[in-house]
N, C-alpha and C positions, 0 to 999 in steps of 0.2 A: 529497320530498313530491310526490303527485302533484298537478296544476294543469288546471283545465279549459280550458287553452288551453296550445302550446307558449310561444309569448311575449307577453309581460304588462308593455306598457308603463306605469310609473307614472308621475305628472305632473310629477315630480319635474326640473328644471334648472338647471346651472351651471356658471358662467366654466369649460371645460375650462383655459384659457391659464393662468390664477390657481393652479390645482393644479397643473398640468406645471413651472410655476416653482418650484415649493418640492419638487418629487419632483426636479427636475434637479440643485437644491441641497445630494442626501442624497451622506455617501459613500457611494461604492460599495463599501467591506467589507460594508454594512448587508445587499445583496442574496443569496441563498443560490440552491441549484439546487432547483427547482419537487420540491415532498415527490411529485407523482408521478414522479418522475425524467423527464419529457418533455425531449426533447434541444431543445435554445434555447429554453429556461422557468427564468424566474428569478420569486423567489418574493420578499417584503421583507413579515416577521411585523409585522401593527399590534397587533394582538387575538390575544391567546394563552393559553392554560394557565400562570397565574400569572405572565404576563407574560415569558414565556422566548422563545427563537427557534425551538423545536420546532413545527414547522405539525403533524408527526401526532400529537400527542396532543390527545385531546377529548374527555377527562374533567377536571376542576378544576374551580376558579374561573377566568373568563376577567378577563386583565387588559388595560388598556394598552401596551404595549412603550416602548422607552424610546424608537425610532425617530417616533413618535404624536406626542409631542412638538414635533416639530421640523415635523411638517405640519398647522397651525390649522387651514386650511381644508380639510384630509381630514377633520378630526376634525367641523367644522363639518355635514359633508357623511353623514358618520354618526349625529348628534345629530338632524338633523333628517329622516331616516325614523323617528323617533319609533317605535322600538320596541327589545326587546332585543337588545344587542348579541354574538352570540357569537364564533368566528375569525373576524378579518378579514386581509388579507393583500393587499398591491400582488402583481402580475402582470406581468412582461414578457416578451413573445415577440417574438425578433428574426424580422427579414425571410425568409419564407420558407420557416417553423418552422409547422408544426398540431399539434392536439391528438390525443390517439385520443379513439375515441368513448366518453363514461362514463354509466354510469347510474348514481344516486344511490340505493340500496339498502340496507336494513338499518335497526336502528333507532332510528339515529342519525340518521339522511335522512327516518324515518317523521313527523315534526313537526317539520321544517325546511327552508325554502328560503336559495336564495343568491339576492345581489342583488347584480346587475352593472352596474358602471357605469364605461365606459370615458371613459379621461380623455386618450391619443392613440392616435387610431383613422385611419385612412385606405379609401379605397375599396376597396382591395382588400383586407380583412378580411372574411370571412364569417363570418357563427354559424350551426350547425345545431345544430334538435334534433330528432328523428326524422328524417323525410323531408323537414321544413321547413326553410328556408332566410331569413334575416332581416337586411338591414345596421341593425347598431346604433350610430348617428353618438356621436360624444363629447360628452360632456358631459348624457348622460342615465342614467336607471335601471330595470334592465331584471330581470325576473324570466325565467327559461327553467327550464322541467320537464324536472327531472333526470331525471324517473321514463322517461321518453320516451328518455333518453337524449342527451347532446348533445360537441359539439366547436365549438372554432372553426380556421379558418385565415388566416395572415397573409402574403397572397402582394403587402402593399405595400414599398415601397422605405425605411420608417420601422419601430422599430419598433412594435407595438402593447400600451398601457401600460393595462392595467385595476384598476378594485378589485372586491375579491369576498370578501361579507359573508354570513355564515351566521346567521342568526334564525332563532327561533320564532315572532316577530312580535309581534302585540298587538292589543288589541280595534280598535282606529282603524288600528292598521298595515293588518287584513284588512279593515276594513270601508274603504281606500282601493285596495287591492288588488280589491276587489270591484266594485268602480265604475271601475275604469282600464280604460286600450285595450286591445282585442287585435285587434293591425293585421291579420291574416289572417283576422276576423271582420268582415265588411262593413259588420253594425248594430252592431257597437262597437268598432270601428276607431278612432273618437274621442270616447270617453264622458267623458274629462275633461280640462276646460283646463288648462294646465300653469303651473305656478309657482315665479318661480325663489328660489333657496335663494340667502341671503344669505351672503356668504364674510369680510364682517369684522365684527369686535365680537366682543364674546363673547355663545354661545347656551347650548343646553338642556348640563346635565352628560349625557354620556354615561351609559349603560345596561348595562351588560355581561351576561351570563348566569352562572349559578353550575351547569357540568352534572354532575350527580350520579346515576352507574351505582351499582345497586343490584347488591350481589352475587347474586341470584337474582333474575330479573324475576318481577317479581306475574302473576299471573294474567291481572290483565286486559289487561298490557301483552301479553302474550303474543295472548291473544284478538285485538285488534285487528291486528296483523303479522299474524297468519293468516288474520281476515277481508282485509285489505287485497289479500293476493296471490290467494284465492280469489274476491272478486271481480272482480279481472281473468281470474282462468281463465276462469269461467264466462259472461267475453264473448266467446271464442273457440271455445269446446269446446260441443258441442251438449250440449242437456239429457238425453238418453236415451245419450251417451257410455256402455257399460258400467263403466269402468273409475272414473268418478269418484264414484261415491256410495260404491267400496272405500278410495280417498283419501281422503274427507269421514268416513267413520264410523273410521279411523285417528289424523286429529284433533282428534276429538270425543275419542274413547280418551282420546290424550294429554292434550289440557285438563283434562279429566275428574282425571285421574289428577295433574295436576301441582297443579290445583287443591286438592287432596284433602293432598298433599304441606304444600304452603304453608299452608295453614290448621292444621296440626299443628305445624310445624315452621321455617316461617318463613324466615330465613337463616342459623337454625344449623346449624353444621356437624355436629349428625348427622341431620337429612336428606339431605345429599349421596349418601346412597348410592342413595336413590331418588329422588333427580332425575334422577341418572348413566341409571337403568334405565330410566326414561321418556323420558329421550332417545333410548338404545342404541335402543329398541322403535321411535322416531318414525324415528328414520335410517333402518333398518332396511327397516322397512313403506316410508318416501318412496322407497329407492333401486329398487323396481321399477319406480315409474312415472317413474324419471329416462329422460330424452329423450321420453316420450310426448309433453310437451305444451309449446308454446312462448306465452309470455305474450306481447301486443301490443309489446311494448317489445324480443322478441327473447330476451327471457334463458328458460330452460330451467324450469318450472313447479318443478319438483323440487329441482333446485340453490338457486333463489331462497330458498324456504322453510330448506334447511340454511345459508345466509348470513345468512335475517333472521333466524331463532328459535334456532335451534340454537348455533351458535357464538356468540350474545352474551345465553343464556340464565342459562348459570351459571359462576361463577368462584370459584376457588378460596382458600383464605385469606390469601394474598397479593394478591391483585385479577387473578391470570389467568387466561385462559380456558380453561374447562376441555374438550380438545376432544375433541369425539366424532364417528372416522373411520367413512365411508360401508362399507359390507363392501366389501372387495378393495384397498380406500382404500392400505394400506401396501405391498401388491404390489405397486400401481402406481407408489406412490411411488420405489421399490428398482428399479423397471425403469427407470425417468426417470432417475436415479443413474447408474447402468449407462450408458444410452447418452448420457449426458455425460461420461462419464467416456473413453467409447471414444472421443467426438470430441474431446474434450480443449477443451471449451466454458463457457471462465469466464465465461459472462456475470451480470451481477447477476443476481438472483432481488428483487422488489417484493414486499415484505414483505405478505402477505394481509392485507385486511380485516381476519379475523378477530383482528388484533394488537393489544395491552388501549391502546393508544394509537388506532389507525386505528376509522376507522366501514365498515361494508361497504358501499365504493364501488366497482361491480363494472365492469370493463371492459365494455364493451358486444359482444356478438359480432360475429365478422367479416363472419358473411353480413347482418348487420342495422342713586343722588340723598343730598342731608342728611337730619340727624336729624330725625323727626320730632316734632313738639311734642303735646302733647297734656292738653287738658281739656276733660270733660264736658259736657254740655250742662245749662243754668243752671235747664231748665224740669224738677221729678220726674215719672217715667211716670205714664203712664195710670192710674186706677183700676178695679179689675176691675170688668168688668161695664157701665163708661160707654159709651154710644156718641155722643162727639160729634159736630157736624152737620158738615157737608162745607166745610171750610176753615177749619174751627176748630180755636184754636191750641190743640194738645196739652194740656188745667190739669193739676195735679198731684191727687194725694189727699187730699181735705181733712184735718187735723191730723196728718199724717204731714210730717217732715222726712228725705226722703232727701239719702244719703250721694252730692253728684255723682258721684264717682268710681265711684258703683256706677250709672248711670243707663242704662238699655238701650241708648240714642241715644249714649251716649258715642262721640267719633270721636278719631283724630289726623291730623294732617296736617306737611306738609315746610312751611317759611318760607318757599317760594315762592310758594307757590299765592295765599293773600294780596299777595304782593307782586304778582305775575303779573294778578292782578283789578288793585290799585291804579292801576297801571301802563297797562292797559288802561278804568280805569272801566266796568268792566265787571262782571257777576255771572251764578251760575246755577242754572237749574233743574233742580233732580234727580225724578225719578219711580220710588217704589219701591212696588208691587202687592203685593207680600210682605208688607212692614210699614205698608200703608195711608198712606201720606207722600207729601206731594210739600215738597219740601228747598228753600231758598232758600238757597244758598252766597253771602255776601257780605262781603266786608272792612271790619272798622270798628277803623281804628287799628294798624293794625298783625296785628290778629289776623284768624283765619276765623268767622264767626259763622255757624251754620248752624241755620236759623228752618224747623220743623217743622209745616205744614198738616196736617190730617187727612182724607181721602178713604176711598171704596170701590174698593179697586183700581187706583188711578189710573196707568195705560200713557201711550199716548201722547200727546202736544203738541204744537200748532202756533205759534208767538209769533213776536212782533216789539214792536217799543216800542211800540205801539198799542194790542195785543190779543193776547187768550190764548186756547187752545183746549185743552180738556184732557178725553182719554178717561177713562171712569170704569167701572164694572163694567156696568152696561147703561145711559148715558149718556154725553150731550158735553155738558160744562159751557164755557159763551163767556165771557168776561173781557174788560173797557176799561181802558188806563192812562188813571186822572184824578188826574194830577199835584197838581190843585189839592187833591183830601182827602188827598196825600200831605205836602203840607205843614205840615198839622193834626195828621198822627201824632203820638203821642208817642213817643220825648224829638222836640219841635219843632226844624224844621231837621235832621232825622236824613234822612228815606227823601226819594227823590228821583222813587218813584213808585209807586203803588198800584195793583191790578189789583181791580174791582170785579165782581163776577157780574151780566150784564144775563140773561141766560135760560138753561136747561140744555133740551138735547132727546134725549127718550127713544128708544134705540137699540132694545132690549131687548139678552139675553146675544147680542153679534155679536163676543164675545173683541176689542177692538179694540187695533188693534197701533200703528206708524206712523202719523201725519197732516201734512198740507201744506197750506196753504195757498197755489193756482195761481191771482192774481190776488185776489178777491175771495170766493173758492167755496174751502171746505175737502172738501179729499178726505182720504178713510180708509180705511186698509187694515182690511176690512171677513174675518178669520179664519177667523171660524167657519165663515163660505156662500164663501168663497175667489175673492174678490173684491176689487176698487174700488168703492168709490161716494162718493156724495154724501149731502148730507140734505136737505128739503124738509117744508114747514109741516104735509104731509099723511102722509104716511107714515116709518116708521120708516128705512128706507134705502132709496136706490136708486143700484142695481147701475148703475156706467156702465162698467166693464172686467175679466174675465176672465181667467186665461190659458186659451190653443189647446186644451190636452192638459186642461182640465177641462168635462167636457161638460154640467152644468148644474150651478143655484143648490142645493144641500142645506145646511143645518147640523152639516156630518160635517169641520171643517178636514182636507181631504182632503191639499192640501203646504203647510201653517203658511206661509200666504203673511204676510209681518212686516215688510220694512221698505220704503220710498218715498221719495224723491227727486225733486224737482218743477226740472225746467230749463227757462225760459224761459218761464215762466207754464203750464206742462205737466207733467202727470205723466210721468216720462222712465225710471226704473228702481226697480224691484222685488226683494227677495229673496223669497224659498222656502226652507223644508228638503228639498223633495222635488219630485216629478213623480207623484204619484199621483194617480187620478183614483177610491180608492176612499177608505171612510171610516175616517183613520188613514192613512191610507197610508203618509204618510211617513216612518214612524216605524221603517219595514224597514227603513233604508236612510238614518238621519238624520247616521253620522257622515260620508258620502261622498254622500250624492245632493242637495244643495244645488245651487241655480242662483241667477244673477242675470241677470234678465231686460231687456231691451229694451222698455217699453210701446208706444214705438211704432210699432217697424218688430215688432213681434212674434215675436222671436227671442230667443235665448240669447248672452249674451256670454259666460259663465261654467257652466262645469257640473263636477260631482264635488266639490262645498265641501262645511266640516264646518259646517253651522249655519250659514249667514252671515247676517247681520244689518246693518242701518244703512247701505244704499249713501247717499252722499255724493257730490255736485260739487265741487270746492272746487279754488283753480289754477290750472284747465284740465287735472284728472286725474278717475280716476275713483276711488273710494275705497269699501274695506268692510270689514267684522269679519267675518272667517272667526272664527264664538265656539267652535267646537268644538276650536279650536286657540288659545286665546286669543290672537290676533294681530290688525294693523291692517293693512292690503294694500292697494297700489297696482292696480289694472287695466289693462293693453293694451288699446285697445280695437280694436287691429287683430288681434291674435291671440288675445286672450281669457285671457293669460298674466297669473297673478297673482304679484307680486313681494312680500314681505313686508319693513312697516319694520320693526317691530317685535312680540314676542311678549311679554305680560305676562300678570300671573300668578290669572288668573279666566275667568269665561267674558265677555267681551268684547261687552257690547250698550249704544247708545247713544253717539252721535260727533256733536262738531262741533269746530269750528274757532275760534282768533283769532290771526291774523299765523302766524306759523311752528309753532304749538301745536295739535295735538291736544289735545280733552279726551275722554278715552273711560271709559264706566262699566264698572266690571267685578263681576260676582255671584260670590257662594260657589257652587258645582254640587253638586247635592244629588248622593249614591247611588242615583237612582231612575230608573225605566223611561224617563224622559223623557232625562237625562242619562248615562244607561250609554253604554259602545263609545266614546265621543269621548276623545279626546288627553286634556283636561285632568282626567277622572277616574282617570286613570291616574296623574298628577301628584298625587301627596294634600297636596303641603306647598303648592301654587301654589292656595290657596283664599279669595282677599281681594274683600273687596268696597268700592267706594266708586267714587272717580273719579279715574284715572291720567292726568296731563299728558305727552304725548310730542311731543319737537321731531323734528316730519315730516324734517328738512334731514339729520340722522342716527342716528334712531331711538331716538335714547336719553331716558330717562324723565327728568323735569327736576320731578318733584312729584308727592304724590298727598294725597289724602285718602282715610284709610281709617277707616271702621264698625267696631266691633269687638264688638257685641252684635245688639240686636233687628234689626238692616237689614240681609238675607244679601242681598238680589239688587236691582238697578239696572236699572231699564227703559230709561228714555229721559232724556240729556243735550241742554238745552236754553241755547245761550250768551244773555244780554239785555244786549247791545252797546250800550255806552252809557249803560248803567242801572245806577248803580251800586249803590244802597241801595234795591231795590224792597222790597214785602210784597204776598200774595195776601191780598185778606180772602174770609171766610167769609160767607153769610147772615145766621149770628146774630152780629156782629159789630157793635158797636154804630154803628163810622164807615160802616155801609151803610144803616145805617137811617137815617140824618141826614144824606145826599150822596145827592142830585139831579143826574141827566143832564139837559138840557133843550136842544133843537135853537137854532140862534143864530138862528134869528129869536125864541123867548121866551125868550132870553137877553137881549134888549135893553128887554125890560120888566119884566123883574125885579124888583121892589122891597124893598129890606134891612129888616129888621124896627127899627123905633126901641128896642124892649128886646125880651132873649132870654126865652122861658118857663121857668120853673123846671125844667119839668118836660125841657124841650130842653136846659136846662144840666146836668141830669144825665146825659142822653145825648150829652152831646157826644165827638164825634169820637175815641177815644184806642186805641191799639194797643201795649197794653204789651210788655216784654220777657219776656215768662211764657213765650213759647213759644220761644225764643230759645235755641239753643245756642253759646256760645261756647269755638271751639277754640283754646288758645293753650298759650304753653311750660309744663315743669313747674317 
């Protein structure tokens, strides 16, 4: 496949050391002699045709080999280029041994690249591909354009051990490919920071490819092989060439005529006789202009066309190729006979391309966790049609009795997650925009209780045991813990703190993402106009930070600027989906042009992420959700290099921490323009939403709770450390109406009432269980 650059550094890294010890540990029967016969090239099949040792066949199904097995972290190493896997195969060339030059031709190589990734390399290995010259250190993954043609040589005293994977790739494979370096390109030499691939546990199931040659290539296959090599002619050969519009309207001809074929006839075998004539005719008419014209890449204009169309156009009823020789074709062949026969010259013969196993790969020329528990939630849905007020607890349908087990809100969860709260006295806050909620996760007894608010939108939040801040569809609503009406709740003695609404301020639609409170001042990742700001008594928002590459305030979320990070009383890091400075922008380019940013030395730490979301300080690390890979990732912050702890099975937004615990929210990802090209749409069974526990120390998932109806996607995780039975009340809630703030100086003249008013002891203070879902065993 051709490539807009010879080599195409991905950001892909790992332990070279780690793989060379399990590849040292194979027998060596397992190694074969390289399927291109190259002298000191040894070959060791991972990924094969049904899982056999034959490197040249590449048609089947591609399987595993039994060799795969026995190397985890090769295998690890494959799973996470996250794309399809076709031949794979280790490489060794001893000391001193090069390749010939090959170019990747035909149309097998027409929608596939190799990916190389050497595992012992030394200085004196070179790779070319064309004219270009590249060292490629070990332990990285490299794309090189075949179509260009390429070799390497090994003139070090080791020898040098590669792998080399043939894909088609995949929507996030390309759109990572898209965004990666091309060190011999100055302005994108480093377009993205690298990240290493993790070598133990177990990861993604592999991928394989299933390649399936049609006995007669369709038409359209044909069309594009023909375009592909005519427009490389036509960057070489001027426009008024006489001879090429006799070329051009010869394979117009043919299409014309093959198309005509195939819509009649198909791939039964009695159109065979007129494919046969359509081809005779294309060889034919091609071989006058063999040698007129040489493509960029060296190969022969002429020749190329009978290697890509012709020889793997149509095959016979057995799957072979049915071949149709150039005129003079067997002459020549019976003269070559001849004077090998007088030199008495048995040397092999390399089976052509054209062999129903080989792709037409052309020489290059000389001159060129537990079970989960699970029960419903105790409160029944909504009634069509209600809108309750903002923090009001979910009521049911008047004279209706639903069925819990049928309840939208129904969740389940693992026995730790509970325990893990209890353990910690701790609880949390969830924000779901999708289903209008904001979730109070808390332990009572042994079980998870999960207590449903009702909002507009509700994104992000700022807390602490104090106060609450929480984004709403075109507001910030503020919240005080008063303990004191928390002890009047009902059932008495249950919550241990109450969050009461003292004012909300009007944003208008500013999409609001991320919030922090630095000090005393809440900042907001301000979406829509792709900013920071602040809020103040007079206006709706004010801009206090930017990023560089957006040149003024509009309402067009130009790069989904979303998550925030406050260190040291400071706003300190930012995510992005993009770098676009037009409206939408970043939406080119969302599953590879992610950054996270630096606020305030105004720089890039990170660039080429799929969605990231939720930077985090926590440790003394840096921390974020790469969601478009549902993963949790460490940051370098001296290389910029992201390590991955763990990959779980959603799109991944919203993170905090208590002791060695991640809690991170993960959504269902819809089908849609927003979520297309990323990794985890391509996953269709890794679709869960709720909130995954992950022990940072080794990745592995230690709890979850998961939604399994009305709640597809998770905003924002919010830990309330300390707190262990809170409640948000709402407005219309009756303990707000009868709970007084009053500053401590007329706290101390307060006067208690001698008896209560009737009319107050009806409104007295109570927070029932109505909205209250409890998740526990079956």
């Amino acid at each position: 496949m051709k490539l807009d650059a010879p080599f195409i550094r991905l950001p892909y890294r790992f332990d070279p050391e780690a793989v060379m010890n399990e590849i040292s540990a194979l027998p060596e029967d397992l190694w074969q002699d390289h399927p291109r016969g190259w002298e000191g090239h040894q070959a060791l099949a991972l990924v094969s045709a049904e899982g056999e040792s034959d490197l040249k066949r590449l048609d089947g199904e591609m399987k595993a080999c039994e060799a795969l097995d026995q190397l985890p972290s090769v295998k690890q190493l494959m799973a996470a280029l996250d794309t399809v896997i076709g031949r794979a195969m280790l490489v060794r060339v001893e000391p001193g041994k090069a390749a010939e030059m090959l170019i990747d031709a035909g149309s097998y190589w027409h929608r596939r690249v190799r990916v190389t990734l050497p595992v012992q390399s030394g200085k004196g290995v070179r790779w070319q591909v064309g004219e270009a010259e590249q060292e490629i250190p070990a332990g990285q993954a490299w794309l090189l354009d075949g179509w260009r043609g390429y070799r390497h040589r090994n003139e070090d005293d080791q020898a040098l051990i590669y792998l080399v994977i043939d894909t088609v790739g995949s929507a996030s494979f390309w759109s990572i490919v898209n965004s990666a370096d091309r060190p011999l390109d100055p302005e994108r030499a480093e377009s993205m920071s690298p990240r290493q691939i993790g070598l133990k546990g177990g990861g993604r199931e592999l991928e394989t490819e299933v390649v399936r040659v049609a006995r007669v290539m369709s038409p359209w296959e044909l069309e594009s092989l023909i375009n592909a090599v005519m427009q490389d002619l036509r960057s070489v050969v001027a426009p008024d060439q006489p001879h090429l519009p006799k070329l051009e309207s010869a394979l117009n001809q043919f299409m014309r005529q093959w198309q005509g074929v195939h819509a009649r006839h198909g791939e039964d075998e009695a159109g065979d006789p007129a494919y046969k004539q359509a081809l005779e005719q294309l060889v034919a008419q091609a071989a006058m202009f063999s040698g007129a014209w040489k493509l960029p890449n060296g190969l022969d204009a002429a020749e190329l066309l009978y290697r890509s169309v012709v020889l793997d156009a149509l095959k016979d009823a057995e799957g072979q190729p049915v071949v149709i020789l150039p005129p003079g074709a067997k002459e020549r062949q019976a003269q070559v006979a001849r004077q090998r026969q007088q030199q008495n010259a048995a040397a092999a013969t390399q089976a052509p391309a054209a062999a129903p196993q080989a792709a037409a790969q052309t020489p290059a020329p000389q001159a060129a966790p537990a079970q989960p528990l699970r029960q419903p939630p105790a409160a029944p849905a909504q009634a069509a049609g209600q809108a309750p007020a903002h923090g009001q607890v979910q009521p049911g349908q008047a004279g209706t009795a639903q069925d819990p087990n049928q309840s939208p809100l129904r969740s389940v969860h693992t026995k730790s997650i509970p325990e893990l709260l209890r353990q910690a006295a701790s609880s949390v806050l969830v924000s779901t925009y999708q289903a209008g909620k904001l979730v109070v996760l808390r332990e009572d007894q042994g079980n998870l209780n999960t207590h449903f608010r009702v909002y507009n939108r509700p994104m992000g939040m700022a807390c602490d045991n104090a106060r609450l801040a929480l984004g709403t569809a075109i507001t910030v609503e503020y919240y005080r813990n008063m303990p004191e009406v928390a002890r009047k709740l009902n059932p008495p003695g249950k919550h241990d703190s109450a969050f009461l609404p003292r004012h909300a301020h009007i944003t208008g639609n500013i999409d609001i993402h991320e919030m922090a409170w630095a000090g005393d001042e809440l900042w907001v990742v301000n979406t829509r106009f792709s900013c920071l700001c602040t809020l103040d008594n007079e206006h709706s928002f004010v801009p206090r930070w930017r990023p560089w590459f957006i040149s003024g305030y509009a309402a067009e979320d130009r790069c989904h600027l979303n998550g925030l990070e406050v260190v040291d009383g400071k706003p300190k890091y930012v995510t992005a989906l993009g770098t676009a400075d037009t409206a939408g922008g970043w939406r080119e380019n969302k599953a590879g042009g992610g950054v996270l940013i630096d606020v305030e030395n105004n720089e890039f730490i990170c660039r080429g992420l799929s969605m990231p979301h939720s930077p985090r300080w926590y440790q003394d690390k840096l921390w974020v959700l790469e969601s478009g890979n549902g993963s949790l990732a460490t940051v370098d912050l001296e290389t910029g290099q992201l390590e991955t702890v763990a990959e779980l099975p959603g799109f991944t937004r919203g993170l905090d921490f208590i002791g060695p615990y991640a809690f991170v929210g993960l959504s269902q990802v819809r089908e849609s323009a927003v979520f297309s090209g990323i990794s985890l749409t391509e996953r269709v069974s890794e679709r869960s939403c709720g909130v995954w526990v992950v022990d940072i120390r080794n990745g592995q998932t230690v709890g979850f709770l998961k939604f399994e109806d009305a709640v597809q996607e998770v905003f924002a995780v919010s830990i309330l450390k300390g707190i262990r039975f809170p409640d948000v009340l709402g407005g219309a809630d009756p303990a707000v109406g009868m709970s007084y703030a009053l500053p401590d100086e007329a706290l101390k003249d307060v006067v208690q009432p001698t008896a209560q008013p009737a009319q107050a002891q009806a409104a007295a203070p109570q927070s029932g269980d109505s909205g209250s879902a409890y998740s526990s065993g079956d």
